[in-house]
Structure formats: C-alpha cells, structure tokens
C-alpha positions as CSV (number, residue, x, y, z in Angstrom):
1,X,-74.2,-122.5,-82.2
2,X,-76.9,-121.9,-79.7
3,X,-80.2,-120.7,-81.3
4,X,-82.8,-119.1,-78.6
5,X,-86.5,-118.6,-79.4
6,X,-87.8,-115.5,-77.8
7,X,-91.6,-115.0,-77.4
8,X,-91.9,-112.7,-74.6
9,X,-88.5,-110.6,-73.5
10,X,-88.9,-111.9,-70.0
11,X,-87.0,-115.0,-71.2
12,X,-83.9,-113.3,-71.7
13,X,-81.8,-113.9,-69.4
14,X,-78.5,-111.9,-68.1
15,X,-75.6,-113.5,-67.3
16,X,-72.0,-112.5,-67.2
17,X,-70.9,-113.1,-70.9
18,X,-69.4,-110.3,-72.7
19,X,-71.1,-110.4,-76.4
20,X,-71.1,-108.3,-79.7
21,X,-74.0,-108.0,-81.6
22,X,-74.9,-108.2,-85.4
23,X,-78.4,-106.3,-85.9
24,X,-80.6,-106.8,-88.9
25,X,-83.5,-109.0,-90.0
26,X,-80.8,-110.7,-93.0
27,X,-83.1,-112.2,-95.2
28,X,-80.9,-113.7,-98.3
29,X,-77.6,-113.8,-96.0
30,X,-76.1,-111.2,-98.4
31,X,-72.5,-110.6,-98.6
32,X,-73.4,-106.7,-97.1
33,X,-74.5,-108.7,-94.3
34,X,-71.7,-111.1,-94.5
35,X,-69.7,-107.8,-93.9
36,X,-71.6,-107.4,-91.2
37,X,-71.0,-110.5,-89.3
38,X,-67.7,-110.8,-90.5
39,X,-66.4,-107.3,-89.3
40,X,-68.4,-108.4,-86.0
41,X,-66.0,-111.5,-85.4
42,X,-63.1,-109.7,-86.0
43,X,-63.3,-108.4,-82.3
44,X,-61.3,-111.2,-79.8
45,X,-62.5,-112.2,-76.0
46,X,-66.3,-111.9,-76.8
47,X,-69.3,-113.8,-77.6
48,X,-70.5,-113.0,-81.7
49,X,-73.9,-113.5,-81.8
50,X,-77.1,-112.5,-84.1
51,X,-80.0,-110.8,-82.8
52,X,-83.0,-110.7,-85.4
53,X,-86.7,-111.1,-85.8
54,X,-88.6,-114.2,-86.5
55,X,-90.8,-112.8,-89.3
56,X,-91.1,-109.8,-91.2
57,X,-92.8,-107.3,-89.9
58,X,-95.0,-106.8,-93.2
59,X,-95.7,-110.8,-92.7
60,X,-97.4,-109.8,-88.8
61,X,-99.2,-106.8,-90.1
62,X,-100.7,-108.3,-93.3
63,X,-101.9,-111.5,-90.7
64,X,-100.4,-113.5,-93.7
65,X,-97.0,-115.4,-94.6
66,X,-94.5,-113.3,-97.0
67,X,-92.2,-115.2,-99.3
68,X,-88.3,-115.1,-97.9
69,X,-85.1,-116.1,-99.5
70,X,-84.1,-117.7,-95.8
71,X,-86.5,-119.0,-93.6
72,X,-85.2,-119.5,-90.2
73,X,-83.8,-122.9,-90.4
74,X,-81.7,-122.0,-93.5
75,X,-80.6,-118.7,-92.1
76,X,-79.2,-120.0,-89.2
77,X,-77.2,-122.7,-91.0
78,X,-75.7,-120.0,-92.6
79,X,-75.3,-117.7,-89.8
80,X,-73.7,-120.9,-87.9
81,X,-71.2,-121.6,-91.3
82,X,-70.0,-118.0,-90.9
83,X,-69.1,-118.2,-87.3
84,X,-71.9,-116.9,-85.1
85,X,-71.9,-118.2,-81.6
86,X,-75.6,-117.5,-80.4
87,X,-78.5,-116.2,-82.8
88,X,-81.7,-114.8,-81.0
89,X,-85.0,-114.6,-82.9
90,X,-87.0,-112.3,-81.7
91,X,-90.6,-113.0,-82.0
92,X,-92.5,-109.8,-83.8
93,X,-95.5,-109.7,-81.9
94,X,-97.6,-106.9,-79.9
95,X,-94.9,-106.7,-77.2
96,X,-92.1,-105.9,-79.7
97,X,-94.1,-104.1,-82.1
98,X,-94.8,-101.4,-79.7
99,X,-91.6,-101.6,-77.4
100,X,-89.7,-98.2,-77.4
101,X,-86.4,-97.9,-79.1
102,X,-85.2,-97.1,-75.3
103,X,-86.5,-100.1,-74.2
104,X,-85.1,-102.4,-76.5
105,X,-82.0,-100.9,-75.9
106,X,-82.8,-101.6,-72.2
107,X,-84.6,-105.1,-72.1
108,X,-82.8,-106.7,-75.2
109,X,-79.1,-105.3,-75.6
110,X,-78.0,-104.0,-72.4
111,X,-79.9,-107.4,-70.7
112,X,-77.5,-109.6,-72.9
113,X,-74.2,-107.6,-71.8
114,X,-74.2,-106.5,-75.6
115,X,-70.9,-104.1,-76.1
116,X,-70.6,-103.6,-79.3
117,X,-73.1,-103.9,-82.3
118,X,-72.8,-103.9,-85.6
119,X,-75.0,-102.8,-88.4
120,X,-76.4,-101.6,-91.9
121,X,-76.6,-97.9,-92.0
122,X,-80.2,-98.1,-92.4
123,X,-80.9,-100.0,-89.5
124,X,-84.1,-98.9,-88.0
125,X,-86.2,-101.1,-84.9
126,X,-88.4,-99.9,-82.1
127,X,-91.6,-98.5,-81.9
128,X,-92.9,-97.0,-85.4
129,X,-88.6,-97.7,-86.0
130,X,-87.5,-94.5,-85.0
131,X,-84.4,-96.2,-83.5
132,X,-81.2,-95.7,-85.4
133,X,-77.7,-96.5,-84.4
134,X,-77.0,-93.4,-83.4
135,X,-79.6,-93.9,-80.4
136,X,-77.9,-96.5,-78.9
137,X,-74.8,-95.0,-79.5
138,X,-76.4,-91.8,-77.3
139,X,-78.5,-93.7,-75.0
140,X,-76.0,-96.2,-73.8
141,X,-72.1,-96.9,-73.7
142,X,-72.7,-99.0,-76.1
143,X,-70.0,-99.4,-78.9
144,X,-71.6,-98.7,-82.4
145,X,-70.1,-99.5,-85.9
146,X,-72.0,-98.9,-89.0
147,X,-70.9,-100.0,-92.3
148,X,-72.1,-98.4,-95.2
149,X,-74.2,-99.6,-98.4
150,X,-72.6,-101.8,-100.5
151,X,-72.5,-102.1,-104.5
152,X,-71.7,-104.3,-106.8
153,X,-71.6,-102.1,-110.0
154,X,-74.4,-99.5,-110.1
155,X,-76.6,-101.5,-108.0
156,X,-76.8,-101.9,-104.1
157,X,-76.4,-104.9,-102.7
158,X,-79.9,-105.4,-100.8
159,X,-82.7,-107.9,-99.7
160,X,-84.9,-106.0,-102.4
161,X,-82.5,-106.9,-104.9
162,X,-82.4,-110.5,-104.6
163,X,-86.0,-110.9,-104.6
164,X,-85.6,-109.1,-107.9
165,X,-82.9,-111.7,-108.6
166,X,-84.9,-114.5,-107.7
167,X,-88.6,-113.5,-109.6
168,X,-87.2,-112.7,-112.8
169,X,-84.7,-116.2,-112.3
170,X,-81.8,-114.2,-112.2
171,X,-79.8,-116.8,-110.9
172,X,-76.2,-115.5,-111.7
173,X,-77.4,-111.6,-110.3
174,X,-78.6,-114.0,-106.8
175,X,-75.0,-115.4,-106.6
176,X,-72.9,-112.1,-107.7
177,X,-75.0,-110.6,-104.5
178,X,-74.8,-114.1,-102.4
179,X,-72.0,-116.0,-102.8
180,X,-74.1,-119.2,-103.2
181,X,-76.6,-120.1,-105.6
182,X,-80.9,-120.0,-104.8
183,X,-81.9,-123.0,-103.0
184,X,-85.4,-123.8,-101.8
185,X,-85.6,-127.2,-99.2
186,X,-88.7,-129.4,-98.9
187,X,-89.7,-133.3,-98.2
188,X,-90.3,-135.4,-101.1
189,X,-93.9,-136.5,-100.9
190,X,-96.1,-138.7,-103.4
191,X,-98.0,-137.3,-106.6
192,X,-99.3,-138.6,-109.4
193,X,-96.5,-140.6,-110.5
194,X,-97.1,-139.7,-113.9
195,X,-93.6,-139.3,-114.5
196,X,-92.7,-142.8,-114.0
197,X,-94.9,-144.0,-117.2
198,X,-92.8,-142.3,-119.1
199,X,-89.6,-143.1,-117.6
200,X,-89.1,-140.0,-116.1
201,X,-89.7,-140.0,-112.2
202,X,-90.1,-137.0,-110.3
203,X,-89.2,-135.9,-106.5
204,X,-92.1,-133.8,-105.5
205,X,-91.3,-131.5,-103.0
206,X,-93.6,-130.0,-100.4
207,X,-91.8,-127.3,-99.2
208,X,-91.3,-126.8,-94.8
209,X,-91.3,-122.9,-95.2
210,X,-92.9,-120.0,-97.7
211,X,-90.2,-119.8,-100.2
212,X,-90.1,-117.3,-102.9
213,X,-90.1,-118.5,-106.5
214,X,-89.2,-117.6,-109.5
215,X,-93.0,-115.2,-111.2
216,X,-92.7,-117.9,-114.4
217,X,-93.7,-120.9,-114.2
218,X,-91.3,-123.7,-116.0
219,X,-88.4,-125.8,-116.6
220,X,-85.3,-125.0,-114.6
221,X,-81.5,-126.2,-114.7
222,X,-81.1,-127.3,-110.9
223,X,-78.6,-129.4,-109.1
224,X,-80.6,-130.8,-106.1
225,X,-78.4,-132.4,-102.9
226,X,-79.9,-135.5,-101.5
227,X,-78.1,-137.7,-98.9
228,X,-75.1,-135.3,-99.0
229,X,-74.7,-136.0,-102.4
230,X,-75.0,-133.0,-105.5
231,X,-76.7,-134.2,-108.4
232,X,-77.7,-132.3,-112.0
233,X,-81.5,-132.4,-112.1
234,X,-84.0,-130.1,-114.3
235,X,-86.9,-128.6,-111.8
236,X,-90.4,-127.5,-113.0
237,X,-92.5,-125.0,-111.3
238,X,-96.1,-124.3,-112.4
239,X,-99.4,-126.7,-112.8
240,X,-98.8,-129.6,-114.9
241,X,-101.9,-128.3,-117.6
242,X,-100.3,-131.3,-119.9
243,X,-102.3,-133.7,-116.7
244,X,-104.0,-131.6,-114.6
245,X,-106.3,-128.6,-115.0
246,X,-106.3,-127.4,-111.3
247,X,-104.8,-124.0,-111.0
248,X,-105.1,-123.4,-107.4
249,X,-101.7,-124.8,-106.4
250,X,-98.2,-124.9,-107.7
251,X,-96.2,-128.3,-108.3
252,X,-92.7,-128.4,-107.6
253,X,-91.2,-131.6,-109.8
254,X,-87.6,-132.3,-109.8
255,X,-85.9,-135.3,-112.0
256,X,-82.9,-135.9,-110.6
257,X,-80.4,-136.9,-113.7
258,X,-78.1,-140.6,-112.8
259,X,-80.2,-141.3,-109.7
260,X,-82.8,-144.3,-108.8
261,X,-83.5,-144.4,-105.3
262,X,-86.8,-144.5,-102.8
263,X,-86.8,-140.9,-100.7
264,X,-90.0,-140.4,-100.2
265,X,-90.0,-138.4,-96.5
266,X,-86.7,-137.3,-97.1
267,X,-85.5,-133.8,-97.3
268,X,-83.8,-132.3,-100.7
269,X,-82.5,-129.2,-101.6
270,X,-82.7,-127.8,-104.7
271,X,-80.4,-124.9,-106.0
272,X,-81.5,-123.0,-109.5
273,X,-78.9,-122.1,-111.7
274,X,-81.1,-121.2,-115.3
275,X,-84.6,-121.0,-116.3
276,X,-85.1,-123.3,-119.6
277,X,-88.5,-123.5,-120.9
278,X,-91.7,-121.8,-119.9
279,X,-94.2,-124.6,-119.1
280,X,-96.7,-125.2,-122.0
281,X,-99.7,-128.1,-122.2
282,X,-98.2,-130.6,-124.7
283,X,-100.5,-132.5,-127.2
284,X,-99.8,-136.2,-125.7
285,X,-97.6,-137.9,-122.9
286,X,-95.9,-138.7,-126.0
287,X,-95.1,-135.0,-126.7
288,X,-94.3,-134.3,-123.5
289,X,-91.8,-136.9,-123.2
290,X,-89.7,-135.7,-126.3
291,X,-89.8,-132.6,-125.0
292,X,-88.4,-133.7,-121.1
293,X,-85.7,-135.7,-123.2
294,X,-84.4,-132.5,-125.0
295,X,-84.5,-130.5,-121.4
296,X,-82.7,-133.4,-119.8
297,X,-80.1,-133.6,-122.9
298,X,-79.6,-129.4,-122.5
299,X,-78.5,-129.5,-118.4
300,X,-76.6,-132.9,-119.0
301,X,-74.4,-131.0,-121.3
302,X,-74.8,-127.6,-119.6
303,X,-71.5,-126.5,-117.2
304,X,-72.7,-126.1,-113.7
C-alpha cells in the first residue's frame, strides 16, 4: 500500500490510473466504514484507494491536539489489512479549509482520475462543508454510492460512539462496533522502577500519538503484543499517588504476566479488554503489592 502525504494540492499528481475512492475522515476504522471500503473493493479493473484528512478539523481550529481512536500510522495499518491500494492524507490547513466543494471536486478527485466514490451518507467536505455527495454526483460524471447509517441494536454505529465506548471502558461496546479490541501503541521508556522492588516490573509506555483513554484512572485487564508475541498483562492509567504526588501527567504502567525481558526503546501495543480497580493511594509498598498480586491473580484466571 502506497501512503501519500499531501501538504499543498499542487503535489497531486495525474496520471492515467483509473481509481475508486473511499471518502471519510475514519477515525476508529468502524465496521460502517469497513462497509465502506469493502463495498468500494468490490468494483474489478480499478485502483481502491482512501482519501482522508490528516487531523480533525476541530484539532486545526482549536490550535490543539484532539484525542483519536486511530492516529495515522494505525489507521493505515488497518486501511492496508482491509485491502486499500493507495491512502491520501490530506493536510487540513488554510488551503483546504477554505477550498470550495467545486474545487475539491476539481483539484483532488477529478486530478486523481477518481470514478467512483464511496461514502457515509453524511459525508460533508469543502468550504464551511457544504459539499454532499449529491454535489459531486451533479457537478461531475462522477459515480456516487452512499451507504446508509448503520446499527447495531438501537444505537448507530459512529466515531461518537466509540469515544463513548472507550471513556466509559466499554471495551466489549468498542469491539461489537469494531471488530477488534482498543489498543493504544507507545515505546517503553525508563521510570522509576519502583515496580521492580516489589517484584513487579513495569513497561512504561510513552505513547507516539494523542490517544484517547479511558476518563478513570486505574487497573485494566490488557493483553499487550511485544515482539509479535500476545501476552496477558494488567495496565494502570492514572498518577501513581501510592509514590508520587505530581498530578500534572498521566503514567501508563503495564506488567506483562510470564514475561522477563529488556525492551526498553521498543514499541508495544496494548489492547484493553476490562477495567478492574480504580487507582487508590495504598498505605505501604507492602499494601500495594498484595493488592497488584490479587489484580494479577484476577486476569490470570480471567478468559480473554
């Protein structure tokens, strides 16, 4: 899979390739937008590809980073697992933020020989997003196909609804929606090593991109992959209080159950599966190590 970078549309370049076209911003890969992409590579003879932003648009008008479920690295692993040929990220800036819904059409689909698109029904982009797919379809001879909302239940399968998923450590609700199970990817880097005087290491991740995390801080039943290999492994999220009083930053701590090896510098993945304790300052180290032996005893035994 070919992944292009576009800062400025001048880089696009037209060339004699015959492509479809899967339109949305996909954050969380859901299985709408698995129907998306997979009604897109149904079509024979013709390049699929993905063409979708960089950032959220809410992340360039608040001049801040926004929490996703897939940053871009992720998303495209999964976009390049399900098929997709080429994936464009478009770079939200002033030039696309006030570019026409015309001369998107214009500058983005028609320069990359785009024939057919496929879409959410809601699918908005252009200026102010008063494009819809029924512009394109009017504007151009472009091919349109819309699929409509999907439900699982009474509740729509959506971006908004994983978050939702994800905050309240829904973990099951993220999968039913998903197919696959929350995973947030980092480098193990050096901390305190506490957790090695009382014979319970930790991997502490430092995370590449702004994931979103579950609102309570805690104890989590994880597997974490490291090496290409799945291990059980219990995750807390929060601020140590039991050794540290600084509130300003988040720790991410994961024991990795039946595993004793140096990765420092490497990158793990850990996938959440069920929130187990809130985190609480214990008396002692002493304390706190009963307590860490009765989490690790509870995902040992736990199915998953």
């Amino acid at each position: 899979m070919e992944i292009f970078n576009i800062s400025n549309l001048g880089q696009i370049k037209k060339d004699n390739k015959r492509r479809a076209a899967a339109l949305g911003f996909f954050d969380g890969v859901h299985k709408a937008h698995k129907k998306i992409i997979a009604e897109m590579l149904k079509e024979t003879d013709i390049i699929p590809i993905v063409i979708t932003l960089d950032k959220s648009p809410k992340e360039y008008f608040g001049h801040t980073s926004v929490e996703c479920l897939t940053p871009l690295e992720k998303k495209s692993k999964i976009f390049e697992t399900l098929g997709v040929q080429e994936v464009y990220y478009l770079s939200f800036n002033k030039q696309l933020q006030t570019l026409s819904a015309e001369s998107y059409i214009d500058k983005v689909l028609k320069q990359l020989n785009v024939e057919k698109i496929f879409c959410g029904y809601d699918y908005k982009f252009g200026y102010k997003g008063v494009g819809t797919p029924k512009l394109i379809a009017d504007y151009s001879d472009i091919e349109v196909n819309i699929l409509e909302e999907e439900m699982i239940g009474d509740r729509k399968i959506s971006t908004t609804a994983l978050r939702e998923f994800v905050e309240s450590a829904n973990f099951t609700g993220y999968y039913d929606f998903t197919g696959r199970y929350y995973s947030i990817s980092g480098v193990v880097v050096k901390g305190r090593q506490l957790g090695r005087t009382i014979n319970f290491p930790t991997a502490n991740l430092k995370m590449k991109s702004s994931y979103l995390l579950p609102k309570t801080n805690g104890v989590y039943i994880t597997k974490t992959k490291v090496r290409d290999k799945i291990y059980k492994s219990i995750t807390n999220i929060g601020y140590n209080p039991t050794v540290s009083e600084v509130k300003d930053k988040k720790f991410i701590e994961t024991h990795i159950l039946d595993f004793d090896a140096e990765i420092y510098g490497e990158m793990i993945e850990v996938y959440f599966y069920d929130f187990l304790r809130k985190e609480k300052k214990f008396e002692s180290f002493n304390h706190l190590k009963k307590q860490l032996q009765k989490d690790k005893m509870v995902c040992e035994q736990k199915e998953i």
